[in-house]
BANUSE-869205 format. One line per field, with one value per residue (C-alpha): chain; residue in three letters; x, y, z. Coordinates in steps of 0.5 Angstrom, whole numbers. Layout:
doza <- A, ...
bavex <- ALA, ...
east <- X, ...
north <- Y, ...
up <- Z, ...
//
This chain:
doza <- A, A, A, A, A, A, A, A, A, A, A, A, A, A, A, A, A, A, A, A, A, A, A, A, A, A, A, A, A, A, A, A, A, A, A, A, A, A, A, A, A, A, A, A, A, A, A, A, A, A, A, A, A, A, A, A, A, A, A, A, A, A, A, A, A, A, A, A, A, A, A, A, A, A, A, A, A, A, A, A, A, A, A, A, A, A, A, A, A, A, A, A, A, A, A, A, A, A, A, A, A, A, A, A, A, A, A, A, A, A, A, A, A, A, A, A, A, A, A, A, A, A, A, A, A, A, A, A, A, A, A, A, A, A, A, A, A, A, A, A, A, A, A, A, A, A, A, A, A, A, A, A, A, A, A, A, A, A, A, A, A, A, A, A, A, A, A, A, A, A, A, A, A, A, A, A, A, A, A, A, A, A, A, A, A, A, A, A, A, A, A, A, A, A, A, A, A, A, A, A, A, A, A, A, A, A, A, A, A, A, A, A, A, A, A, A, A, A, A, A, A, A, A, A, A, A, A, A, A, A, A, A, A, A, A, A, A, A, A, A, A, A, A, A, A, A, A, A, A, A, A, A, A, A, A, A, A, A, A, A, A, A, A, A, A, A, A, A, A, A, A, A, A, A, A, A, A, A, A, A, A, A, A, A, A, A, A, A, A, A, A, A, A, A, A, A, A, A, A, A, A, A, A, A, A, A, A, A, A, A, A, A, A, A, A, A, A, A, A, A, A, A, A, A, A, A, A, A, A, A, A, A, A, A, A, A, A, A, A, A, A, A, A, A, A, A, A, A, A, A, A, A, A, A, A, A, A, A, A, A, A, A, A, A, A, A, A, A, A, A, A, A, A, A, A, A, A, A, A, A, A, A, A, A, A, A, A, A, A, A, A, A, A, A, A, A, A, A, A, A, A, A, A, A, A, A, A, A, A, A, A, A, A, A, A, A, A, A, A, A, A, A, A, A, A, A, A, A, A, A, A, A, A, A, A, A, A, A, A, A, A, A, A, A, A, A, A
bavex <- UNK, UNK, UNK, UNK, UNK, UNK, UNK, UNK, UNK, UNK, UNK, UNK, UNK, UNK, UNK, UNK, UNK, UNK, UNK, UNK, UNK, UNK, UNK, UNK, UNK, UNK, UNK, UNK, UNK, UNK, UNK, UNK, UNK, UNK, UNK, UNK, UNK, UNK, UNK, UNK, UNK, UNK, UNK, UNK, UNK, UNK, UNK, UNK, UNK, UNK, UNK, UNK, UNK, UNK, UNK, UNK, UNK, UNK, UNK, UNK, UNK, UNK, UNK, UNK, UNK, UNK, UNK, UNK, UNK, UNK, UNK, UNK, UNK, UNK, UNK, UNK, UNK, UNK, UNK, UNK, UNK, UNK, UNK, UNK, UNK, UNK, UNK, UNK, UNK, UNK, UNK, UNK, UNK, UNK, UNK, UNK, UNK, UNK, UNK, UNK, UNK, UNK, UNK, UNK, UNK, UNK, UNK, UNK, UNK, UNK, UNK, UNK, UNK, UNK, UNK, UNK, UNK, UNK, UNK, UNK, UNK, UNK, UNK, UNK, UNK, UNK, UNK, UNK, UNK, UNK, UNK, UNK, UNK, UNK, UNK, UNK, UNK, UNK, UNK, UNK, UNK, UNK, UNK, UNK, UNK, UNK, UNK, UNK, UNK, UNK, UNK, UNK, UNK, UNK, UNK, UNK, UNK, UNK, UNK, UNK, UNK, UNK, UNK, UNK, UNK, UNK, UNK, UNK, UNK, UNK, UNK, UNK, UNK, UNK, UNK, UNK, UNK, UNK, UNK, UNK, UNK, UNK, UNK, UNK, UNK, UNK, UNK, UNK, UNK, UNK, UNK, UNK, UNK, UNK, UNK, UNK, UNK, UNK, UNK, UNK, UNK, UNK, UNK, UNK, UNK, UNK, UNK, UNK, UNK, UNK, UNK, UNK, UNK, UNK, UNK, UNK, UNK, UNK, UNK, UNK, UNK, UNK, UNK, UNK, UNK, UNK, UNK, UNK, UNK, UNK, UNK, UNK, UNK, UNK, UNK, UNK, UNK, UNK, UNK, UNK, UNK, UNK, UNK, UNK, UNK, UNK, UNK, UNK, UNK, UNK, UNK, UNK, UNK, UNK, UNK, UNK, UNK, UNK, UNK, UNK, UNK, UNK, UNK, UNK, UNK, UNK, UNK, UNK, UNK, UNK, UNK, UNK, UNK, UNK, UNK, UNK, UNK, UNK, UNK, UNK, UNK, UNK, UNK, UNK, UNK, UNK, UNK, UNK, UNK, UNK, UNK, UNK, UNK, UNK, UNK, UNK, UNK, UNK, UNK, UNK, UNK, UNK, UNK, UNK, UNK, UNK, UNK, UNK, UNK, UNK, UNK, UNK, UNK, UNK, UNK, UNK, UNK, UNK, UNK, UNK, UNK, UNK, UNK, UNK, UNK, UNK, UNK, UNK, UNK, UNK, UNK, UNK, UNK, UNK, UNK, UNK, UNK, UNK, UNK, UNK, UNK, UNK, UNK, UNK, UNK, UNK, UNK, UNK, UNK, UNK, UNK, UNK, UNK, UNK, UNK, UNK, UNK, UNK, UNK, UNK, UNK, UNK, UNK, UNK, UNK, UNK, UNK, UNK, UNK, UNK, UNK, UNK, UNK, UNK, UNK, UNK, UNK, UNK, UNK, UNK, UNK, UNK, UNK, UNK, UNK, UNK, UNK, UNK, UNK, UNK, UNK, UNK, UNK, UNK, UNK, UNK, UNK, UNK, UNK, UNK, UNK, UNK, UNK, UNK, UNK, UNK, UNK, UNK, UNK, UNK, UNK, UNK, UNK, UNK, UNK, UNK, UNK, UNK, UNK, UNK, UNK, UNK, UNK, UNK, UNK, UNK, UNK, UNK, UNK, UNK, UNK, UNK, UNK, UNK, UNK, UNK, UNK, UNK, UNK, UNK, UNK, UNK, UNK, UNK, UNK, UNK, UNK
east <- -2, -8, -15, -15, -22, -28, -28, -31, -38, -36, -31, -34, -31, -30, -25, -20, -14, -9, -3, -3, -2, 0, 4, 1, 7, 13, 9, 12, 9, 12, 11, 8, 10, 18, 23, 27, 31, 38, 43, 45, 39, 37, 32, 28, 24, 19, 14, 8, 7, 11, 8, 11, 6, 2, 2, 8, 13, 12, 14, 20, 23, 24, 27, 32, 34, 33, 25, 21, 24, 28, 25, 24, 32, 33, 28, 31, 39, 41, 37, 39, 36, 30, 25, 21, 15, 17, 10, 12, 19, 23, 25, 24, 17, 20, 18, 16, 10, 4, 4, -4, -6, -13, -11, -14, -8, -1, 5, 13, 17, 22, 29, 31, 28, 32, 37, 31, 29, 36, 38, 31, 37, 33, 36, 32, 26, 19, 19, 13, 6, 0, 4, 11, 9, 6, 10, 15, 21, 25, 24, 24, 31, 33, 30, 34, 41, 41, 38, 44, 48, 47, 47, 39, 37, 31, 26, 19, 20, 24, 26, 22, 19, 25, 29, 23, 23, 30, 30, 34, 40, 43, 49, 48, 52, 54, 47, 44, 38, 33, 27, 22, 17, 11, 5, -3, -4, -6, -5, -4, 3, 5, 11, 13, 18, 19, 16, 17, 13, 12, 12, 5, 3, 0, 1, 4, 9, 11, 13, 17, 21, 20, 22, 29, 31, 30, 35, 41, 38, 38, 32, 27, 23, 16, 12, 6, 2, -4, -11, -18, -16, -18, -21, -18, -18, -15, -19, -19, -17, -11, -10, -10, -4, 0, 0, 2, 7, 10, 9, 14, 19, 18, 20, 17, 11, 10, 3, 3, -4, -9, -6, -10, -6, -9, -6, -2, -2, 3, 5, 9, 13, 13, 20, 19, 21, 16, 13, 10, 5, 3, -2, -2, 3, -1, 3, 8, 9, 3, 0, -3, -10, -15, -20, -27, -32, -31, -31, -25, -22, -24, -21, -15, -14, -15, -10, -4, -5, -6, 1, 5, 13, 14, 21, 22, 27, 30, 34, 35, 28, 24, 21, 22, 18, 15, 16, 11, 12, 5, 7, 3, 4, 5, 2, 9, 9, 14, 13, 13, 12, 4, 3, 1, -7, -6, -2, -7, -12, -7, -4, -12, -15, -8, -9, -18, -15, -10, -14, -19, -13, -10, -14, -14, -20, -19, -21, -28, -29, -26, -34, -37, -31, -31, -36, -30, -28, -33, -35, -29, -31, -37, -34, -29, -33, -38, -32, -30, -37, -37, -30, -32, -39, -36, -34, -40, -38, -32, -37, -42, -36, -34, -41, -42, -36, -38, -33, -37, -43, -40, -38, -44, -49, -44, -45, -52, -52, -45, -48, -45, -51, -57, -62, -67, -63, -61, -67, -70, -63, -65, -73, -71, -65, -69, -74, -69, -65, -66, -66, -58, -57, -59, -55, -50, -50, -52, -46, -40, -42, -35, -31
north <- 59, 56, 56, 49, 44, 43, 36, 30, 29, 22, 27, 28, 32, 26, 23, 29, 26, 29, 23, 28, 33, 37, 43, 46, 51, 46, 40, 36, 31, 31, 24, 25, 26, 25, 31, 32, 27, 26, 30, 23, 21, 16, 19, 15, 16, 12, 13, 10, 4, 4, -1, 2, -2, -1, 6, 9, 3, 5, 12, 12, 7, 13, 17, 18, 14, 20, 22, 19, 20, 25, 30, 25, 24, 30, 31, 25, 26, 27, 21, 16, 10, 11, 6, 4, -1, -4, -8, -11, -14, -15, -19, -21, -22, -28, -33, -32, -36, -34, -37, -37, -38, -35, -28, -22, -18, -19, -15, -16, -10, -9, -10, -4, 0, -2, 3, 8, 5, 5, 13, 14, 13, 8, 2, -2, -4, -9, -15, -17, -16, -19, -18, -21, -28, -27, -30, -35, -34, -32, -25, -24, -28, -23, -17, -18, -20, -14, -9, -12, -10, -3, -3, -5, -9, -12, -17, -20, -27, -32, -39, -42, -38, -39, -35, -30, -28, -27, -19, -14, -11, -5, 0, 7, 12, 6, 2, -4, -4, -10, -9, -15, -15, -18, -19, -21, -28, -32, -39, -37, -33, -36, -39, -45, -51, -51, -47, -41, -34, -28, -28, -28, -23, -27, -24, -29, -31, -23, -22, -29, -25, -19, -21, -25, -19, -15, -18, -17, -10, -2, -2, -6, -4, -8, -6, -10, -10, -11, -7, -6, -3, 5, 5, 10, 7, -1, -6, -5, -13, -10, -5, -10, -14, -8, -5, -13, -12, -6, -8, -14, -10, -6, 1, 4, -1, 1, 0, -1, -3, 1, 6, 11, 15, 13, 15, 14, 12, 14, 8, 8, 0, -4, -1, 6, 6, 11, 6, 10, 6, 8, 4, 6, 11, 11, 11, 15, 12, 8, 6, -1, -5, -3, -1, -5, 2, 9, 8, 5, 9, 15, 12, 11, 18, 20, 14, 19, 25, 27, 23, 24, 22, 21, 23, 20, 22, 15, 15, 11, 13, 10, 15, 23, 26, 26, 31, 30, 33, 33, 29, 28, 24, 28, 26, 26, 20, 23, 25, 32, 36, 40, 46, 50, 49, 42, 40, 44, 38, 32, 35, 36, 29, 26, 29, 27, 20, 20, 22, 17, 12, 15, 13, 6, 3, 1, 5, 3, 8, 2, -1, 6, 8, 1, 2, 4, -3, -6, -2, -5, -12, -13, -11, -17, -21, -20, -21, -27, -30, -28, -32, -38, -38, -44, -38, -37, -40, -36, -30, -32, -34, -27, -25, -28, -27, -23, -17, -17, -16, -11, -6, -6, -6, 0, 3, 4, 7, 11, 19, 22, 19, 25, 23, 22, 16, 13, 12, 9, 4, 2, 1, -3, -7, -8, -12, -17, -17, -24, -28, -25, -26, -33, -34, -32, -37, -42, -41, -40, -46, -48, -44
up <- 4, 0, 2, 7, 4, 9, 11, 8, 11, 15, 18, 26, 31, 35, 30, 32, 35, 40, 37, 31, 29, 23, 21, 16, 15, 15, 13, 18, 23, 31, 35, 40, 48, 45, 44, 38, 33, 35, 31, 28, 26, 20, 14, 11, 5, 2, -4, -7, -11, -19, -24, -31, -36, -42, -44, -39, -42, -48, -46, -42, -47, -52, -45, -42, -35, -31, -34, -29, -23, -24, -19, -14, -14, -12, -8, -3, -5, 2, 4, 8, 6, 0, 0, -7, -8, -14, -15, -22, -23, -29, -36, -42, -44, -50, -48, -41, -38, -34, -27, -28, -33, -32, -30, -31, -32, -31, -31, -33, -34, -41, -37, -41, -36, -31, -31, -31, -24, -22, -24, -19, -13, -9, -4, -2, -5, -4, -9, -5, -9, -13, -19, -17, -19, -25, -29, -23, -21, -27, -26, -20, -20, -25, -22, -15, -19, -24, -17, -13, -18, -17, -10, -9, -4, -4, 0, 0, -5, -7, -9, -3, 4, 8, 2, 2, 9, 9, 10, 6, 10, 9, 14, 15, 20, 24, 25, 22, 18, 17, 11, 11, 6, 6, 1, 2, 4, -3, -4, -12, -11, -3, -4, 1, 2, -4, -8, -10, -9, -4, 4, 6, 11, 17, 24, 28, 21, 21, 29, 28, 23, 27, 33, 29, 26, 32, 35, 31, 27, 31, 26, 23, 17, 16, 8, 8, 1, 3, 4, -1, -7, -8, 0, 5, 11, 13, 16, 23, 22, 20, 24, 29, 26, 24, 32, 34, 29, 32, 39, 36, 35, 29, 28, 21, 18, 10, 7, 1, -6, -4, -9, -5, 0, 8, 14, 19, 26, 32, 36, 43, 43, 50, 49, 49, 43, 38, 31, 26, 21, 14, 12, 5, 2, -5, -12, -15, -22, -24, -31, -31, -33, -38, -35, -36, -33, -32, -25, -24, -30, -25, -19, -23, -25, -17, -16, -20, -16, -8, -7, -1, 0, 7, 10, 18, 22, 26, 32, 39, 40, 35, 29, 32, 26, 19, 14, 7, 1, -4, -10, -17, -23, -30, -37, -41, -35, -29, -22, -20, -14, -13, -13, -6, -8, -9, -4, 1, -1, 0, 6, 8, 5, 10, 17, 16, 14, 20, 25, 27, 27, 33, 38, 42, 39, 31, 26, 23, 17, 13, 13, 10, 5, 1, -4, -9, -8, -9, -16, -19, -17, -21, -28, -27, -25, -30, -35, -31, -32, -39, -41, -35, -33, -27, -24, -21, -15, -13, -14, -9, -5, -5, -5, 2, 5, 12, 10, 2, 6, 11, 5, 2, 8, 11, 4, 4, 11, 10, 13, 7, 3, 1, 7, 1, -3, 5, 7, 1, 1, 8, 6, 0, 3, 10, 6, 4, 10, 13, 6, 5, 12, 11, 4, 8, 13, 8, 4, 8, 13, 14, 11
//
């Protein structure tokens, strides 16, 4: 067995968990306090996010069908149910409109590549994303008709919101399973009464419909496309929604737009029932904007290794166990399995990121792991000006928004920084720390 890494510096001996434990030699993860799964047990596998644009389109035109995912549909041939986030959907760019006009980047993948999705043996998939309404109801129209064709069924966005709360229902061995599928809450691509979109993740919204499909489902599955682009953790706000979503009746909760591999959180239902969390699977097959800095083209890189496909075994009693098998993208554009080196780093990168999860405070290493979103920002926002200088005032509302300040004030103090630069940062920033506070006051008053 390969070398296991040393932890990362923020890592503490407190952050340890007895709720999780990993077995390095099986790669399998037992719910806690519960026995073995039921021989009839349901397996569920779900991967990360797939974008097929640019470059990656280009590719997998000229190859066939089985290329890209060909290795992951072995993988998972026994599967029961096999859970994909498809963040683009597909149609013809002829023609086709940008819902907004002024976005940065938008998405709509060649149908032709439709049957390189399907030969990847998914039957259920997300439709809910930032990207699925890039272009309006059309192709999302399209994508579900031609999915459902080929025995996909999919949730998260539709005609209007009723439709696109509406879950996905799939039977194997006898029981009834509900996906319900959500995206970050935006007014841009929020459907309403009459209008179309994604369903937007709000709390009370998600255990409405939790509590509905419970009713009538032995398991509800929840994906939630939500998070901080290239963090490891969630918010602890976050964290807070998912348990309340659990503890509404959720089995499994699919995390998915980090496109960074988190962790996962173990959590009993008032039923008794064990609920796994998974608050970012990563991505599987991605390739998408050109990159405004070498940061975030550093951050995309890391993006297409250190994957894992989960594998949950589900009963009566909730989700028994966790198997995970260390994925990574290849540069002829498929998805291989990694070798025992690098899986030893994702499998260690997974349990550091998992075990401050399981403890009943929320997890607050969101505020010191955000610097890699924020050094995105500041290239889009610049070339934003450049094209709109009004845009400043959706940069300044992004600037004082209290997670903003937060992300940047938990950078300056992360431990991992070197003890010289640390208290230079605070030194410096002590000094202006009242004029922002101020600021911050000042432009949020009634937000």
């Amino acid at each position: 067995m390969s070398a296991i890494p040393k932890p990362p510096r923020w890592f503490r001996a407190e952050d340890l968990s007895p709720r999780f434990r990993l077995d390095r030699a099986t790669r399998r993860v037992t719910a806690p306090d519960r026995g073995a799964a039921d021989p009839d047990a349901l397996s569920l596998f779900a991967s990360g996010d797939i974008i097929w644009e640019r470059d990656l389109q280009e590719h997998l035109l000229g190859q066939p069908p089985e290329h890209p995912l060909g290795a992951m549909k072995r993988l998972w041939a026994d599967g029961d149910l096999v859970f994909a986030q498809l963040e683009t959907v597909f149609g013809p760019r002829d023609g086709a409109e940008m819902w907004e006009p002024d976005k940065r980047i938008s998405y709509l993948t060649d149908p032709a590549l439709i049957p390189h999705f399907v030969a990847g043996g998914f039957n259920l998939a997300c439709l809910a994303s930032n990207h699925t309404m890039d272009h309006g109801l059309e192709p999302i129209t399209f994508t579900r008709e031609r999915l459902a064709e080929a025995g996909i069924v999919t949730s998260g966005s539709g005609a209007t919101l009723a439709a696109a709360r509406e879950p996905a229902w799939i039977e194997r061995k006898g029981r009834k399973v509900a996906l319900l599928s959500y995206a970050t809450d935006d007014a841009n691509t929020n459907a309403g009464e009459f209008r179309p979109g994604n369903a937007f993740f709000r709390r009370d919204l998600v255990i409405e419909d939790v509590r509905r499909a419970a009713a009538t489902a032995d398991h509800v599955l929840v994906s939630v496309h939500k998070g901080r682009e290239f963090v490891d953790f969630p918010s602890p706000e976050h964290q807070e929604d998912c348990r309340a979503i659990v503890d509404a009746g959720a089995d499994v909760i699919l995390g998915h737009h980090p496109h960074f591999l988190q962790g996962v959180e173990w959590r009993r239902r008032p039923d008794g029932r064990q609920a796994l969390i998974a608050y970012s699977l990563g991505s599987l097959l991605v390739d998408y904007e050109p990159f405004l800095s070498q940061a975030e083209l550093e951050l995309f890189r890391r993006s297409q290794r250190n994957n894992v496909v989960f594998r949950l075994l589900l009963d009566a009693q909730g989700v028994a166990e966790l198997a995970l098998t260390p994925v990574r993208q290849t540069q002829d554009w498929s998805v291989r399995l990694e070798t025992d080196a690098e899986a030893a780093v994702t499998l260690s990168q997974f349990e550091w990121c998992s075990h401050p999860l399981n403890h009943e405070e929320p997890c607050r290493k969101f505020w010191v792991s955000g610097w890699p979103y924020l050094s995105i920002q500041y290239p889009s926002i610049w070339m934003h000006l450049k094209r709109r200088p009004l845009y400043i005032a959706s940069a300044l509302r992004w600037w004082f928004r209290e997670e903003t300040f937060r992300l940047h004030w938990g950078h300056l103090f992360a431990r991992e920084a070197p003890r010289a630069v640390l208290l230079a940062r605070r030194a410096v920033f002590g000094l202006f720390r009242l004029p922002f506070r101020l600021a911050k006051a000042l432009f949020t008053r009634g937000r």
